[in-house]
Structures are given as C-alpha cells and as structure tokens.
C-alpha positions, 0 to 999 in steps of 0.5 A: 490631929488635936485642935488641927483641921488636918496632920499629926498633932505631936501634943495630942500624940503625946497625950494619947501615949501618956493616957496608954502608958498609964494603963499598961502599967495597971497590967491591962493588954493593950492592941490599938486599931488606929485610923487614918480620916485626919491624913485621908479619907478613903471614903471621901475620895471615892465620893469625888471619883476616885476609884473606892479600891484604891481610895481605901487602900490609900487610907490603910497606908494613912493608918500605918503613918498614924500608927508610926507616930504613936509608936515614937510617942509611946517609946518616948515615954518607955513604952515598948510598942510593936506596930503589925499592919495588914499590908505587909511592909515589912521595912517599917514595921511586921505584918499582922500573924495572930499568934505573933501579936498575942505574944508580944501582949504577953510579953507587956508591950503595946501592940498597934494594928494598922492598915485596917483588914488590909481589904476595901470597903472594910472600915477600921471600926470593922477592923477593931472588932476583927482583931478583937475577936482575933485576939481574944479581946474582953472589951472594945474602947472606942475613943473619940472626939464625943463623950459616948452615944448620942441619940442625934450628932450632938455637935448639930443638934444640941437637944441630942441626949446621951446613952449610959447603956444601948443594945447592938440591935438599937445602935443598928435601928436608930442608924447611931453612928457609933461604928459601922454595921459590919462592925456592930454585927461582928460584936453582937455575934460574938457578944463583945461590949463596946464602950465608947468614950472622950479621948480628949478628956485626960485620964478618961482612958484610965478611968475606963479600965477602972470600971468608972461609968465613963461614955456609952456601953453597947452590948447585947 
C-alpha cells in the first residue's frame, strides 16, 4: 500500500516487482507469500463480531487481489510470473499442486502463493513456512515495513534495540512479533532460517540474496 493507510499502491508495486526481477535474473527460485492486511484484516474484523471463519476467508480472497497486482507488475517488467492460490478459482488464476509450482520455478518463473493454506485461523506467516517447506525452500525473507527484529515495537518505543541474530526459542519467549507461533515453530522443527528485513529500502532484497548482513537471522 506504499505511504497509503489503505489500497494498492501502483508505485510501491512496481518497485517490489523491480527488486523481484533484479534477483530472478541472479538465478535464485523465487515463491512469494503475499498478505492481504492493507485490503482486509481477517483478524480485525473478527474482533468487531464477525465470524472469524469467515473474516479469515475474506482476507485469503484480499491476498489473491494483492497477488493479481504484483503479477501485472511484475509481467510489466518481463518477469513471467504464475499465481497458484489455496482456494481454488481457477478463472484467474491455478490452485496450488506442490510439484506443479516447483516446475514452474525450474523452469525460471516467479511463483505467487496466494489465499494463505486456504484454512482460518492459519496466518500467512504460517502460510509462508508451509510452502517453504513444501517446496524445499533454503531460506524465508520476510519483508516488512521495519529493518529486522526488535526487542520492543520500534515504532513506540524508540529505546527498542535491533537483533543481528535471534533463536526460534527467544522470538517464541519475548513474544517478538516476528511471525506468529505456529509459523516460528514450523521452521525451527524443520530448521528453516528466517531473515527479516525492509522492503522499503531499494536494493535490500538483493543485498540479502547476496549474503550482506541486512535485518535480523532467526534460526536455531
């Protein structure tokens, strides 16, 4: 949504695709779990009384929206990019067949993973650490608005102090809002590394991929 409180930012799409493109051209197989919190917060809603099933299910449909825009943005540049969703719908885009998206990454195209596990109460942080491990995935990049993990919401607190490395087990103590519990615990299980970083710094997602210390490493 870029410096909007609410939508689809064409700009800050655009320079998501540019920072995707610049890795898929390194070589480096590229699934992208997108969200849906700045079209509708299933969460949220459920807070104010709506029935969380069905807030959760209108946020997985918010995701297939976000995953249709990067995919025009992306193809604008050149980059051939196949969305596979959760929920199947199949007029706008292909459900989600594990061995299906692992060819479409072979074959060099960018693959986006929308409407979450297609289940409530599952985030798509979880979702993230599903299809990584689904697909055989070296590493998460979580990008996001801050420059990695801090000990306290660096927003509020401006004495919160940034972590270069933390463990599963310490983000799951200190309640860090790093990705839900579920998610965190799926990737220590089956010893994935997180790294989390700015989305909104150009370049960053490249500089990542390269091995430069950028944001927070969470692993065992």
């Amino acid at each position: 949504m870029g410096e909007q409180s609410f939508g689809i930012e064409p700009g800050a799409a655009t320079q998501i695709a540019r920072e995707i493109g610049e890795i898929q051209q390194l070589g480096v197989q590229i699934g992208i779990v997108i969200g849906g919190g700045n079209l509708f917060r299933g969460l949220a809603a459920s807070a104010r009384g709506m029935d969380r099933a069905t807030a959760d299910s209108m946020g997985m449909l918010a995701t297939v929206i976000n995953a249709l825009a990067l995919q025009d943005a992306l193809e604008q540049i050149g980059v051939v990019t196949r969305i596979a969703t959760a929920i199947e719908m199949r007029a706008v885009a292909e459900p989600f067949i594990r061995r299906r998206a692992v060819r479409h990454l072979e074959k060099g195209r960018v693959v986006v993973l929308a409407a979450g596990t297609g289940n409530p109460y599952f985030t798509t942080d979880t979702a993230a650490a599903l299809r990584a491990m689904e697909m055989r995935a070296e590493v998460i990049l979580k990008g996001t608005k801050v420059d990695g993990v801090y000990s306290a919401d660096p927003m509020i607190d401006k004495t919160a102090t940034r972590y270069d490395t933390i463990s599963y087990l310490e983000v799951l103590e200190k309640r860090l809002k790093v990705m839900d519990a579920t998610a965190i615990s799926l990737c220590m299980d089956n010893k994935l590394p997180i790294i989390v970083f700015s989305l909104r710094q150009p370049g960053n997602l490249r500089r990542v991929i390269m091995g430069e210390p950028v944001g927070t490493t969470v692993r065992g």
